[in-house]
N, C-alpha and C positions, 0 to 999 in steps of 0.2 A: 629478464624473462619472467613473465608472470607464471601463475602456480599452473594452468589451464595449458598455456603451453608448454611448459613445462612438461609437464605426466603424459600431455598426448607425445611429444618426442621420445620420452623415455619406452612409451608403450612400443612404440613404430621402430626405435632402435636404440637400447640401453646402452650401445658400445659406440653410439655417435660420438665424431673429436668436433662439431661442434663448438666456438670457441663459449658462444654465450651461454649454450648445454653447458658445456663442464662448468664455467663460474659458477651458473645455478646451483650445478649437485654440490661443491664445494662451497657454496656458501651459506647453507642448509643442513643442518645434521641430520634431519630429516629426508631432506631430498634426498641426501648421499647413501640412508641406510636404506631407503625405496629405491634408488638405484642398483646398489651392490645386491640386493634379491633379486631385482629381474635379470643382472648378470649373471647369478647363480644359476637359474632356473633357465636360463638360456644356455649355459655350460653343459650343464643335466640332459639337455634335450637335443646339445650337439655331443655330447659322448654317449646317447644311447643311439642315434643315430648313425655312430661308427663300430657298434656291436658286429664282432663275426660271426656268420653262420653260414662255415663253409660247407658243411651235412644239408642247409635246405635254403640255398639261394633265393626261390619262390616265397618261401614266408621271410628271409631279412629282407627284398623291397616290397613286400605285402606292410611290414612293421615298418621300413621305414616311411612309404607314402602314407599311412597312418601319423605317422610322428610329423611329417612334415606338415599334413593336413590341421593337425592341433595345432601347431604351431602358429601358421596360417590364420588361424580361427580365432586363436587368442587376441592376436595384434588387431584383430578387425572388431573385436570386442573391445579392445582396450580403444581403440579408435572412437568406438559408435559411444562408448562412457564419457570420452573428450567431450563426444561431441553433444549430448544429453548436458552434461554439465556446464556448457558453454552456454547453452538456449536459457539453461535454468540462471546460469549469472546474469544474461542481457535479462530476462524477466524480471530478474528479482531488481534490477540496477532501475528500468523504466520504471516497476511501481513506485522505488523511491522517488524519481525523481517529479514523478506527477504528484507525488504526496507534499513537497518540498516548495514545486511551482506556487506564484502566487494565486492566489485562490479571486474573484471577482462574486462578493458576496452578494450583488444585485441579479447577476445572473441565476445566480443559485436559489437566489429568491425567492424567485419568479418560477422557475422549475418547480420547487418545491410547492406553491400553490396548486399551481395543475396539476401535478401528480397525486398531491393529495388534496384533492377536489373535495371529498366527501368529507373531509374535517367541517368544511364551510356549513353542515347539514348536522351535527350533532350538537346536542347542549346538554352536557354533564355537570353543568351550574359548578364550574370550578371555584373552591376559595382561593384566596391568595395562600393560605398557612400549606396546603397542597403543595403548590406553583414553588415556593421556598425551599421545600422538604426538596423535589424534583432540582432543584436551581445547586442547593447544598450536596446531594448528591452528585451532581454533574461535577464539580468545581472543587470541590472539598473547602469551600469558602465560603464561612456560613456570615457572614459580610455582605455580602451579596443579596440583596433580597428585595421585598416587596413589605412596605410600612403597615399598609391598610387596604383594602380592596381596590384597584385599580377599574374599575368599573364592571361590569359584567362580563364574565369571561366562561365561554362556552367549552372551550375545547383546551386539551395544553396535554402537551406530549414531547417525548425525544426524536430526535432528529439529526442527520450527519450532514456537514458541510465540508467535504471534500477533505477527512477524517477528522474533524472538529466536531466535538460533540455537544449538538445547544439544543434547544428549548424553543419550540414548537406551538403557542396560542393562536385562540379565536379568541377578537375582543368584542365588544359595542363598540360601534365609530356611531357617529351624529346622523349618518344618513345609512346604518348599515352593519354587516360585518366586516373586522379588515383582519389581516393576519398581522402575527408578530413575532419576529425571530429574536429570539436572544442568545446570542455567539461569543461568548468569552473571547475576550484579546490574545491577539497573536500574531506576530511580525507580518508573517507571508498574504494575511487578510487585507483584501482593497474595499475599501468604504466608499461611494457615492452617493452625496447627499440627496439627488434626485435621480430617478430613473422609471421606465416608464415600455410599456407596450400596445397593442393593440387595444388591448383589453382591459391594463391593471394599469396602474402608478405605484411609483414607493417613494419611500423616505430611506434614510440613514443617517444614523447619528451614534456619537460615541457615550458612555457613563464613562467611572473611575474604572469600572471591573470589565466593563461589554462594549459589544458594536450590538445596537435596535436597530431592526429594520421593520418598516410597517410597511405593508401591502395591502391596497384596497384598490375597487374600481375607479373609473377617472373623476364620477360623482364625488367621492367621498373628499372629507375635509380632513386629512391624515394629522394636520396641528393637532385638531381635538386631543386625540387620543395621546398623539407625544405628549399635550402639556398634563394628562394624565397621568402619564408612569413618570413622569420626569416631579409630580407631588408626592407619589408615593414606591419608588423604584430608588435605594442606596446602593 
Protein backbone atom coordinates (compact mmCIF):
# COMPACT_ATOMS: atom_id res chain seq x y z
CA UNK A 1 0.00 0.00 0.00
CA UNK A 2 1.50 3.20 -1.06
CA UNK A 3 1.93 6.25 1.57
CA UNK A 4 -1.27 8.14 -0.40
CA UNK A 5 -3.42 5.42 0.36
CA UNK A 6 -2.38 4.72 3.07
CA UNK A 7 -3.18 8.14 5.19
CA UNK A 8 -6.50 8.44 3.15
CA UNK A 9 -7.56 4.87 4.87
CA UNK A 10 -6.28 5.79 8.03
CA UNK A 11 -8.02 9.25 7.85
CA UNK A 12 -11.57 7.46 6.76
CA UNK A 13 -11.06 4.72 9.56
CA UNK A 14 -7.86 4.31 11.95
CA UNK A 15 -9.45 0.99 13.42
CA UNK A 16 -9.73 -0.64 9.87
CA UNK A 17 -8.78 -4.73 10.07
CA UNK A 18 -7.79 -4.15 6.66
CA UNK A 19 -5.27 -6.86 5.90
CA UNK A 20 -2.91 -4.60 3.62
CA UNK A 21 -4.02 -1.44 6.19
CA UNK A 22 -2.39 -3.21 9.05
CA UNK A 23 0.85 -4.50 7.11
CA UNK A 24 1.36 -0.91 6.17
CA UNK A 25 0.99 0.61 9.78
CA UNK A 26 3.18 -2.35 10.98
CA UNK A 27 5.71 -2.10 8.63
CA UNK A 28 6.32 1.61 9.21
CA UNK A 29 7.31 3.02 12.50
CA UNK A 30 6.06 5.97 11.19
CA UNK A 31 2.80 4.80 9.77
CA UNK A 32 2.23 2.89 13.19
CA UNK A 33 2.82 6.14 15.52
CA UNK A 34 0.40 8.31 12.70
CA UNK A 35 -1.85 5.60 13.23
CA UNK A 36 -2.04 4.92 17.21
CA UNK A 37 -2.88 9.17 17.41
CA UNK A 38 -5.69 9.17 15.23
CA UNK A 39 -6.84 6.00 17.38
CA UNK A 40 -6.37 8.23 20.33
CA UNK A 41 -8.09 11.01 19.15
CA UNK A 42 -10.92 8.92 18.08
CA UNK A 43 -10.91 7.34 21.66
CA UNK A 44 -11.10 10.97 23.07
CA UNK A 45 -14.02 11.87 20.84
CA UNK A 46 -15.91 8.53 21.46
CA UNK A 47 -15.68 8.85 25.52
CA UNK A 48 -16.62 12.37 25.34
CA UNK A 49 -19.38 11.50 23.47
CA UNK A 50 -20.52 9.03 26.22
CA UNK A 51 -20.47 11.93 28.88
CA UNK A 52 -23.53 11.99 31.40
CA UNK A 53 -25.70 14.66 31.70
CA UNK A 54 -28.55 13.53 33.46
CA UNK A 55 -29.53 17.44 34.92
CA UNK A 56 -29.66 18.64 31.07
CA UNK A 57 -30.42 16.17 28.46
CA UNK A 58 -30.97 19.12 25.68
CA UNK A 59 -27.38 20.32 26.07
CA UNK A 60 -25.61 16.38 26.17
CA UNK A 61 -27.42 15.86 22.40
CA UNK A 62 -26.81 19.58 21.60
CA UNK A 63 -22.83 18.45 22.71
CA UNK A 64 -23.03 15.39 21.24
CA UNK A 65 -24.31 16.38 17.60
CA UNK A 66 -21.65 18.92 17.84
CA UNK A 67 -19.02 16.25 18.65
CA UNK A 68 -20.36 14.11 15.98
CA UNK A 69 -20.48 17.00 13.55
CA UNK A 70 -16.47 17.53 14.05
CA UNK A 71 -16.06 14.36 13.88
CA UNK A 72 -17.63 14.16 10.53
CA UNK A 73 -15.83 17.18 9.43
CA UNK A 74 -12.39 16.02 10.25
CA UNK A 75 -12.43 12.69 8.05
CA UNK A 76 -13.74 14.80 5.13
CA UNK A 77 -10.82 17.00 5.68
CA UNK A 78 -8.57 14.39 6.06
CA UNK A 79 -10.17 12.94 2.72
CA UNK A 80 -10.13 16.36 0.50
CA UNK A 81 -5.90 16.36 1.94
CA UNK A 82 -5.72 12.64 0.31
CA UNK A 83 -7.12 13.96 -2.26
CA UNK A 84 -4.95 17.47 -2.89
CA UNK A 85 -2.04 15.34 -2.31
CA UNK A 86 -2.79 12.73 -4.88
CA UNK A 87 -3.41 15.54 -7.78
CA UNK A 88 -0.19 17.11 -6.53
CA UNK A 89 1.86 13.36 -6.89
CA UNK A 90 0.12 12.69 -10.68
CA UNK A 91 1.41 16.44 -11.27
CA UNK A 92 4.64 16.39 -10.07
CA UNK A 93 4.96 12.37 -11.55
CA UNK A 94 3.77 13.87 -15.46
CA UNK A 95 6.26 16.79 -15.31
CA UNK A 96 8.98 14.25 -14.67
CA UNK A 97 8.15 12.28 -16.99
CA UNK A 98 7.86 14.95 -19.89
CA UNK A 99 11.25 16.19 -18.55
CA UNK A 100 12.75 12.50 -19.04
CA UNK A 101 10.89 11.94 -22.76
CA UNK A 102 12.88 12.08 -25.49
CA UNK A 103 13.30 15.44 -26.70
CA UNK A 104 13.22 15.87 -31.05
CA UNK A 105 15.65 18.71 -31.31
CA UNK A 106 14.51 19.72 -35.01
CA UNK A 107 11.18 20.40 -33.84
CA UNK A 108 12.27 22.43 -31.20
CA UNK A 109 14.29 24.18 -33.56
CA UNK A 110 12.04 25.43 -35.63
CA UNK A 111 9.61 26.70 -32.70
CA UNK A 112 12.37 28.48 -31.35
CA UNK A 113 12.93 30.51 -34.63
CA UNK A 114 9.25 31.79 -34.87
CA UNK A 115 8.93 32.42 -31.55
CA UNK A 116 11.87 34.34 -31.45
CA UNK A 117 11.39 36.07 -34.70
CA UNK A 118 12.77 39.27 -33.61
CA UNK A 119 16.34 37.82 -32.89
CA UNK A 120 16.54 37.64 -36.90
CA UNK A 121 16.27 41.82 -36.54
CA UNK A 122 18.95 42.72 -34.13
CA UNK A 123 22.83 43.13 -34.58
CA UNK A 124 24.71 43.41 -31.28
CA UNK A 125 27.97 42.74 -33.41
CA UNK A 126 28.62 39.71 -30.99
CA UNK A 127 32.41 38.62 -30.49
CA UNK A 128 33.20 35.10 -30.06
CA UNK A 129 35.29 35.88 -26.40
CA UNK A 130 31.33 36.82 -25.32
CA UNK A 131 29.67 33.69 -27.15
CA UNK A 132 32.68 31.49 -24.87
CA UNK A 133 32.05 33.32 -21.65
CA UNK A 134 28.03 32.57 -22.38
CA UNK A 135 29.02 28.62 -23.70
CA UNK A 136 31.46 28.47 -20.15
CA UNK A 137 28.67 29.51 -18.13
CA UNK A 138 26.08 27.31 -19.58
CA UNK A 139 28.32 24.11 -19.23
CA UNK A 140 30.81 24.70 -16.59
CA UNK A 141 33.36 23.34 -19.52
CA UNK A 142 35.49 25.89 -20.43
CA UNK A 143 36.60 23.22 -23.47
CA UNK A 144 34.12 24.01 -25.10
CA UNK A 145 34.28 26.99 -27.11
CA UNK A 146 34.87 29.03 -30.13
CA UNK A 147 38.91 29.53 -31.60
CA UNK A 148 38.45 32.71 -33.50
CA UNK A 149 35.41 34.53 -34.92
CA UNK A 150 33.18 32.44 -36.55
CA UNK A 151 31.94 34.77 -39.01
CA UNK A 152 29.54 37.72 -38.16
CA UNK A 153 27.35 36.98 -35.55
CA UNK A 154 24.53 39.30 -34.80
CA UNK A 155 22.62 37.99 -31.89
CA UNK A 156 23.44 35.11 -29.17
CA UNK A 157 21.51 34.37 -26.24
CA UNK A 158 20.18 31.46 -23.74
CA UNK A 159 17.58 29.48 -24.48
CA UNK A 160 15.68 26.08 -23.04
CA UNK A 161 15.23 23.01 -24.93
CA UNK A 162 12.77 21.07 -23.22
CA UNK A 163 14.89 21.72 -19.79
CA UNK A 164 18.28 21.89 -21.56
CA UNK A 165 19.91 24.80 -21.39
CA UNK A 166 21.83 26.11 -24.81
CA UNK A 167 22.87 28.74 -26.69
CA UNK A 168 20.78 30.81 -28.90
CA UNK A 169 22.95 32.80 -32.25
CA UNK A 170 22.22 34.82 -35.34
CA UNK A 171 25.04 34.11 -37.75
CA UNK A 172 26.10 35.54 -41.57
CA UNK A 173 25.16 32.43 -43.97
CA UNK A 174 26.21 33.18 -47.72
CA UNK A 175 22.73 34.36 -48.87
CA UNK A 176 21.47 35.75 -45.42
CA UNK A 177 20.90 35.26 -41.87
CA UNK A 178 20.61 31.59 -40.39
CA UNK A 179 20.07 30.57 -36.72
CA UNK A 180 22.21 28.44 -34.67
CA UNK A 181 21.61 26.38 -31.67
CA UNK A 182 24.18 25.06 -29.53
CA UNK A 183 22.77 22.11 -27.09
CA UNK A 184 25.10 20.26 -24.93
CA UNK A 185 24.84 16.30 -25.10
CA UNK A 186 22.48 14.40 -23.56
CA UNK A 187 20.94 10.87 -23.83
CA UNK A 188 17.32 11.68 -24.25
CA UNK A 189 18.20 14.50 -27.31
CA UNK A 190 17.16 13.15 -31.06
CA UNK A 191 19.56 14.72 -33.80
CA UNK A 192 18.24 14.71 -37.54
CA UNK A 193 20.56 15.59 -39.84
CA UNK A 194 17.98 17.30 -42.18
CA UNK A 195 14.87 18.75 -41.57
CA UNK A 196 12.77 21.15 -42.99
CA UNK A 197 9.25 23.20 -43.27
CA UNK A 198 7.25 25.39 -45.15
CA UNK A 199 9.42 28.14 -44.65
CA UNK A 200 12.99 27.24 -43.01
CA UNK A 201 15.30 24.09 -43.44
CA UNK A 202 17.89 22.93 -41.00
CA UNK A 203 20.84 21.09 -40.39
CA UNK A 204 22.06 18.93 -37.45
CA UNK A 205 25.25 17.70 -36.46
CA UNK A 206 27.09 16.54 -33.48
CA UNK A 207 30.86 18.16 -31.91
CA UNK A 208 32.86 16.19 -28.98
CA UNK A 209 30.76 18.53 -26.32
CA UNK A 210 27.26 19.51 -28.61
CA UNK A 211 24.46 18.70 -30.89
CA UNK A 212 24.63 22.29 -33.88
CA UNK A 213 21.69 22.87 -35.40
CA UNK A 214 21.45 25.61 -38.14
CA UNK A 215 18.23 27.05 -39.28
CA UNK A 216 17.80 29.16 -42.31
CA UNK A 217 15.41 29.84 -45.17
CA UNK A 218 15.16 27.17 -48.02
CA UNK A 219 17.67 29.68 -50.11
CA UNK A 220 20.17 29.56 -47.87
CA UNK A 221 23.47 27.36 -48.24
CA UNK A 222 23.51 25.91 -44.34
CA UNK A 223 27.33 24.02 -45.53
CA UNK A 224 28.60 27.45 -45.59
CA UNK A 225 28.31 28.31 -42.28
CA UNK A 226 28.74 24.41 -40.71
CA UNK A 227 32.22 24.49 -42.44
CA UNK A 228 32.56 27.70 -40.40
CA UNK A 229 32.19 26.64 -36.74
CA UNK A 230 33.38 23.19 -37.52
CA UNK A 231 37.13 25.78 -38.30
CA UNK A 232 36.82 27.53 -35.42
CA UNK A 233 34.14 25.66 -32.74
CA UNK A 234 36.35 22.72 -30.12
Amino acid sequence: MDELKFRRQAYSDPHSQDPEFIKAAKGSPEHDAFLNDLKKLDNKIEQALKVDVPDDLAAKLLLKQQLQQHHSQRRKTGFAFALVASVAFLAGMTFTLLRMAPVDLSQHALAHVYHEDKALHIDDDVQFEQVNFQLASLTGNPSMRFTQQPGKVFFSTYCDFQGVQSLHLVMQGEQGKVTLFIVPLEDRLVLEEAFADNKYKGMGFATDNAYMLLVGEQKQDLNFVKNEIKQSFI
